[in-house]
N, C-alpha and C positions, 0 to 999 in steps of 0.2 A: 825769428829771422825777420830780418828788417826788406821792406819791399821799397821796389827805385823808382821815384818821380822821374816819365820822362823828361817833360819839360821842365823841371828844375835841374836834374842831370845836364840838358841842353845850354841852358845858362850858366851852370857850373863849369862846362868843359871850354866854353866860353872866355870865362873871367880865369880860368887855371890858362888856357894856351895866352894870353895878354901879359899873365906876371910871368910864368915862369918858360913860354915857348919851349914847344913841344919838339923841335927840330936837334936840339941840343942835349936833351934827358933821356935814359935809359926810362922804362915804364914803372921798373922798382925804386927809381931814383924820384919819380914821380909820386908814386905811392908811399916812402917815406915821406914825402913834404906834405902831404894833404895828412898824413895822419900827425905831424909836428905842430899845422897850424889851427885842426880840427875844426875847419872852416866849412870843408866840403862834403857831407857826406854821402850823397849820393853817388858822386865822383869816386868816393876812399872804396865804394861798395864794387861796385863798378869795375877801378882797379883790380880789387882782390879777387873777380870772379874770373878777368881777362889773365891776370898770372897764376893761374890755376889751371886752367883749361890748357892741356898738350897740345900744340903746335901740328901735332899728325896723328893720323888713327892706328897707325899701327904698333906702339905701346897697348894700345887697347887689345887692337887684333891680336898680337902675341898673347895678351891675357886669357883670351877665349881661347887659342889654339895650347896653352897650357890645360886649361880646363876641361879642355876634352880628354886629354893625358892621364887627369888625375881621377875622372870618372872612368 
């Protein structure tokens, strides 16, 4: 597994909101374009961990309160 420069990350998020402004792009719409121009990687890294991560904990807590169910 690959580890994130912050301060390259800092630069990179940088030079990505300049070309492609951030206000306009969905985050996957974003993370297709860094992995097309394969310019950014710490950035594409970055991405892929932020559209991963649930939005709320409670997908998670329902997981636990299954798991109690099935012990």
């Amino acid at each position: 597994m690959l580890d994130l420069d912050g301060l390259d990350l800092f630069s990179e998020s940088n030079i990505l909101k300049d070309i492609i402004g951030f206000e306009n792009d969905k985050p996957i719409d974003i993370l297709n374009y860094i992995k097309r121009i394969n310019l950014f990687p710490n950035a594409y890294i970055a991405y892929r961990i932020m559209l991963t991560i649930s939005g709320s904990v409670a997908s998670t807590e329902r997981s636990f309160s299954k798991l109690k169910l099935i012990k």
